[in-house]
C-alpha positions in Angstrom: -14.0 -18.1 -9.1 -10.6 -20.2 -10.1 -7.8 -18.6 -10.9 -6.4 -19.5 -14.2 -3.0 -17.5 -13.9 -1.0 -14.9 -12.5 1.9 -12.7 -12.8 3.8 -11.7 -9.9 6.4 -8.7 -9.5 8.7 -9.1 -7.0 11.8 -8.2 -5.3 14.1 -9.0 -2.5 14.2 -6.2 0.5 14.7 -2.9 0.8 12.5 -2.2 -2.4 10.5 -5.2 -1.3 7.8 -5.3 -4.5 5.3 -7.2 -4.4 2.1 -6.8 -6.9 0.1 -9.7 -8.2 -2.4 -9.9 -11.5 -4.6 -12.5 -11.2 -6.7 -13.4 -13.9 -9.9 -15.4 -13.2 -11.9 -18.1 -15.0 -15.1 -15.5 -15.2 -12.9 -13.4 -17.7 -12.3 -11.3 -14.7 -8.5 -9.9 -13.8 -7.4 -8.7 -10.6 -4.4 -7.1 -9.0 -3.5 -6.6 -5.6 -0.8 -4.4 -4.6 1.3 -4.7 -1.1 4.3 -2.9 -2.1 4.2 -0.6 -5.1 6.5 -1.7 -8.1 5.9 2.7 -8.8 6.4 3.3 -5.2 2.9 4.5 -5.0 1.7 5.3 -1.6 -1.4 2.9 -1.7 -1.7 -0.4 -1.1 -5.1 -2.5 -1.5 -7.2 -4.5 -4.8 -8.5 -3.6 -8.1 -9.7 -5.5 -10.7 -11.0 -5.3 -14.8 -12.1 -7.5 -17.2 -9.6 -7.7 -19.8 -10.3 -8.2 -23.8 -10.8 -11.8 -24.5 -7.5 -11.6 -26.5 -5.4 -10.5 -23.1 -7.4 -12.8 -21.1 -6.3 -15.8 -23.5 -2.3 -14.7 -23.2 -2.5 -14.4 -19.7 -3.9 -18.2 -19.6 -1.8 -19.4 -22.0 1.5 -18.1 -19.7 0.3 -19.5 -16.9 2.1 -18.1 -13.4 4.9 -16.3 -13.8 7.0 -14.6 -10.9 8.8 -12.0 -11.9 12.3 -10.7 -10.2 12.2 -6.7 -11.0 16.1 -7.0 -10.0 16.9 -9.4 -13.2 16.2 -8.7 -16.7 13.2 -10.0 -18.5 9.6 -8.3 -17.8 6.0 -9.0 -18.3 4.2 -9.5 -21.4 2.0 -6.7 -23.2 -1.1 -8.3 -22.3 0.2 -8.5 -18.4 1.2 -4.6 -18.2 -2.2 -3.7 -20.6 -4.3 -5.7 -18.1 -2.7 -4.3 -14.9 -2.4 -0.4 -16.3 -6.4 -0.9 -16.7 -7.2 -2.7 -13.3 -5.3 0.3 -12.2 -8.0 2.3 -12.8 -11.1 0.7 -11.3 -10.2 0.2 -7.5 -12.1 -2.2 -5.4 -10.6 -2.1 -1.9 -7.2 0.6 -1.4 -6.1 2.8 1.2 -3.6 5.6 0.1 -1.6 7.0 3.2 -0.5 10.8 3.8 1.6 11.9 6.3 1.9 15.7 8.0 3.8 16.9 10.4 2.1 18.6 13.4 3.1 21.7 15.2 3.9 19.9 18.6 6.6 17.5 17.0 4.1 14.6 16.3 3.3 13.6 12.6 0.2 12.8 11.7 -0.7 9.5 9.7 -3.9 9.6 7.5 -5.4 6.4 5.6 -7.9 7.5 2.8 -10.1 4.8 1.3 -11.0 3.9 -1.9 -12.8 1.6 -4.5 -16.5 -0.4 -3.9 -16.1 -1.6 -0.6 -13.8 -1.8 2.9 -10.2 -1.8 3.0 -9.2 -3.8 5.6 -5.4 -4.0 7.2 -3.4 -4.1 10.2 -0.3 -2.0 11.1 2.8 -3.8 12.3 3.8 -1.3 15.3 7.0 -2.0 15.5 7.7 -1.7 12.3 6.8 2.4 11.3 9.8 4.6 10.2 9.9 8.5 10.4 11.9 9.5 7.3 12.6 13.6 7.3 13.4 15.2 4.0 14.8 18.5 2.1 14.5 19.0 -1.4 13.7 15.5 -1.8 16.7 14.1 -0.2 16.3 12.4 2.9 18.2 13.9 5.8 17.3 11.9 9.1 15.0 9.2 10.1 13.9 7.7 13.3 11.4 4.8 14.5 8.3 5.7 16.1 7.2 4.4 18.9 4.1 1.9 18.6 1.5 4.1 18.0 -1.3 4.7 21.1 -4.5 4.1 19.2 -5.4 2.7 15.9 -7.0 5.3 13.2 -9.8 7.3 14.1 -12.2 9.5 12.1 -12.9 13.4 12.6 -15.3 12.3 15.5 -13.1 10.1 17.1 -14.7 7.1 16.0 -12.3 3.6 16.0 -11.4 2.3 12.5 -9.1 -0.1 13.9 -5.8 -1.3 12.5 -4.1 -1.5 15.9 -4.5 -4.9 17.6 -7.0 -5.2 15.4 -8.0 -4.9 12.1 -8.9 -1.5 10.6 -11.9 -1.2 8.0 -11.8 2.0 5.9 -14.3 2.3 3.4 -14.8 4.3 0.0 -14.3 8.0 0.7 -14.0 7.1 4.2 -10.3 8.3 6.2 -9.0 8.0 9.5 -5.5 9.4 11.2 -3.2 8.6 13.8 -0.8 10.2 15.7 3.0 9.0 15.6 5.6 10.8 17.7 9.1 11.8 17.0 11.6 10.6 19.6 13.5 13.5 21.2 16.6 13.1 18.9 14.4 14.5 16.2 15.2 17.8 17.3 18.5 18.1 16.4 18.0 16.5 12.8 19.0 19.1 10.2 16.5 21.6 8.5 13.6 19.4 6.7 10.6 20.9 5.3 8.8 17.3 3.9 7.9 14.2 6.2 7.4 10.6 5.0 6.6 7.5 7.1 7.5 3.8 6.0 5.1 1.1 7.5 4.2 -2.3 7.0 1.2 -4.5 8.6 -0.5 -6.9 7.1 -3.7 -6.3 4.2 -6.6 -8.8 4.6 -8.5 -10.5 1.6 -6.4 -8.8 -1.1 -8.0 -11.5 -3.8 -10.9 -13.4 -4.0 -9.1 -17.2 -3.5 -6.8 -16.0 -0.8 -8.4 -15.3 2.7 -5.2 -15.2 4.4 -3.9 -11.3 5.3 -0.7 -11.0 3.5 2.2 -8.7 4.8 2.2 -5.6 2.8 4.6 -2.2 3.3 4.2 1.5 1.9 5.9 4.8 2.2 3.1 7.6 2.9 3.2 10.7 0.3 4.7 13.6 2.2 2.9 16.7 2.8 5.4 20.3 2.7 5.4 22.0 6.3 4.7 25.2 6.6 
């Protein structure tokens, strides 16, 4: 396939966005996502075929980058075509993060789409962010976590020092723990973790892992 266009959103750090449509000269759109515009908590690569109509306004634009910090936007066509790649996942992993009862947290990557995910985390790069009534009240780095994710049986799926491969229904977890200053944070009752890493073939013409970043959706303590 050769890419005929694409529309990037982007924006500088903290918010950090960066989603790409692609569209293809097979008719075929896709749209890889390595930091949420929606601050969705999965990261990965979908794709659609779009109407001919769409197809033809995306090609006629050609690339355009997109600053979400400036005013202007996408076209129609872009947003229809994205909203509808949206729905047909081919390679995502959505993050979840719990808090354990011994003062660890526990990081979960769930798979999704028609084949492997595959990413690696940044260790030095994962947050803690503690929360109360959606407001965030303290947050801490983790120390590099010990082992990459693992399934139920304690099988490897990688993703630390190497690269993990999740596939379709597929999850593995991790185990991050909270430095000792955690303790005296004030009352909390949801936990979120920032990370970043790097996701492998997120389209067809780039092989290259590109760095990617995502805030895991908190699950409430009990």
């Amino acid at each position: 396939m050769r890419r005929v266009a694409s529309v990037r959103w982007w924006s500088p750090p903290p918010t950090s966005v960066d989603e790409e449509l692609v569209a293809y000269d097979d008719g075929s759109a896709w749209l890889v996502v390595r930091c949420s515009r929606d601050g969705s908590p999965t990261i990965g690569t979908w794709s659609t075929t779009p109407s001919a109509a769409d197809h033809a306004t995306l090609r006629e634009a050609g690339d355009v980058v997109i600053d979400l910090l400036q005013p202007g936007g996408a076209s129609r066509a872009a947003e229809t075509v994205r909203a509808a790649a949206l729905g047909t996942p081919v390679a995502t992993a959505r993050f979840v993060a719990a808090a354990g009862q011994d003062g660890s947290v526990t990081l979960v990557a769930l798979g999704d789409g028609t084949g492997p995910v595959r990413f690696e985390l940044d260790p030095g790069a994962i947050t803690v962010h503690l929360g109360k009534d959606g407001t965030t009240v303290a947050w801490f780095d983790a120390p590099p976590p010990v082992t990459g994710f693992i399934t139920a049986d304690a099988t490897g799926l990688g993703g630390l020092g190497r690269r993990a491969e999740i596939g379709p229904g597929a999850f593995g977890a991790l185990t991050l723990d909270l430095p000792a200053t955690a303790a005296a944070a004030p009352a909390w009752d949801t936990v979120t973790v920032a990370l970043s890493g790097w996701l492998a073939e997120g389209l067809p013409d780039e092989p290259m892992p590109a760095r990617f970043r995502v805030r895991a959706a908190p699950a409430t303590t009990s």
